[in-house]
C-alpha positions as CSV (number, residue, x, y, z in Angstrom):
1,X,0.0,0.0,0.0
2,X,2.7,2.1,0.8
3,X,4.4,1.8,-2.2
4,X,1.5,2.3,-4.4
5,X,0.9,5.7,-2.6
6,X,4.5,6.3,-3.0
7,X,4.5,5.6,-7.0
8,X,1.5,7.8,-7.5
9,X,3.4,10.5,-6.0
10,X,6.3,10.3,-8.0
11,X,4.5,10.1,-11.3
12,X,1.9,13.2,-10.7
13,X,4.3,15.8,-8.9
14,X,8.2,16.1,-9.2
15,X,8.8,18.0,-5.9
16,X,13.0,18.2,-6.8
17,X,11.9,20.7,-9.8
18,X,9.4,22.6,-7.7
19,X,12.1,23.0,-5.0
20,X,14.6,24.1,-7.8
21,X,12.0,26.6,-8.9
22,X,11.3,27.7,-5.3
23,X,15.4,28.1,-4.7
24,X,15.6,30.0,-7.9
25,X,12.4,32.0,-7.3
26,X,13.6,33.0,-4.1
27,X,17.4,33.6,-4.4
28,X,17.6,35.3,-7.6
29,X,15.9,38.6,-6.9
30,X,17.9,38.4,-3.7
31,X,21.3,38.1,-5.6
32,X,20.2,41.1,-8.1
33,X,19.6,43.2,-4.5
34,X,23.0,42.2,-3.9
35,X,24.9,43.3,-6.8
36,X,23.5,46.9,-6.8
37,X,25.0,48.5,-4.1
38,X,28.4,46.8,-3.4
39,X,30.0,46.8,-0.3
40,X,32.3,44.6,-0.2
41,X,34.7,46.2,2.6
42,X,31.4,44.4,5.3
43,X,32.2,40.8,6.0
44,X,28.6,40.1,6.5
45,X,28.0,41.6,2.6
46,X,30.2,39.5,1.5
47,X,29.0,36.1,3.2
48,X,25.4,36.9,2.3
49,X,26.4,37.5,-1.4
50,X,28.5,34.0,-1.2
51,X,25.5,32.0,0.6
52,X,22.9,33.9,-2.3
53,X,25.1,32.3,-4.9
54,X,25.8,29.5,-4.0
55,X,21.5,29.3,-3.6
56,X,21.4,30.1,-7.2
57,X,24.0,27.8,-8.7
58,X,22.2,25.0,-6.7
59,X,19.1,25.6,-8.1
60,X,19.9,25.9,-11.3
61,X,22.0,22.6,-10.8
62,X,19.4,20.8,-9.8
63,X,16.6,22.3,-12.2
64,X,19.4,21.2,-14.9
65,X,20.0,17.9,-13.6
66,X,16.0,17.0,-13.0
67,X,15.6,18.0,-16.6
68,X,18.5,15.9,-18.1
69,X,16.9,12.9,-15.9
70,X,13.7,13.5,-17.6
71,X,14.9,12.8,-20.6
């Protein structure tokens, strides 16, 4: 029974892509707000800018990779 539950899951929704989309959805405005006003003499600046992109190349990795797994 559980299994079956499980399968339908996984056929009708792909929740890795709508977390992808989420990530990227979330982080990327984020990471724009970021990179227009520079100040990269504060140390918090700079670890929130790291953290933001490092948010956005793991969304896009897995949005890339679910896709390619699609296939």
């Amino acid at each position: 029974m559980a299994e079956a539950v499980r399968s339908f899951f996984a056929e009708t929704e792909n929740t890795r892509l709508r977390g992808a989309l989420v990530l990227l959805l979330g982080s990327g405005p984020l990471l724009f707000l970021f990179l227009t006003n520079p100040e990269i003499a504060n140390p918090y600046y700079v670890f929130g800018l790291g953290i933001t992109a490092v948010a956005v190349l793991t969304g896009a990795f897995l949005l890339i990779s679910s896709q390619m797994g699609s296939c």
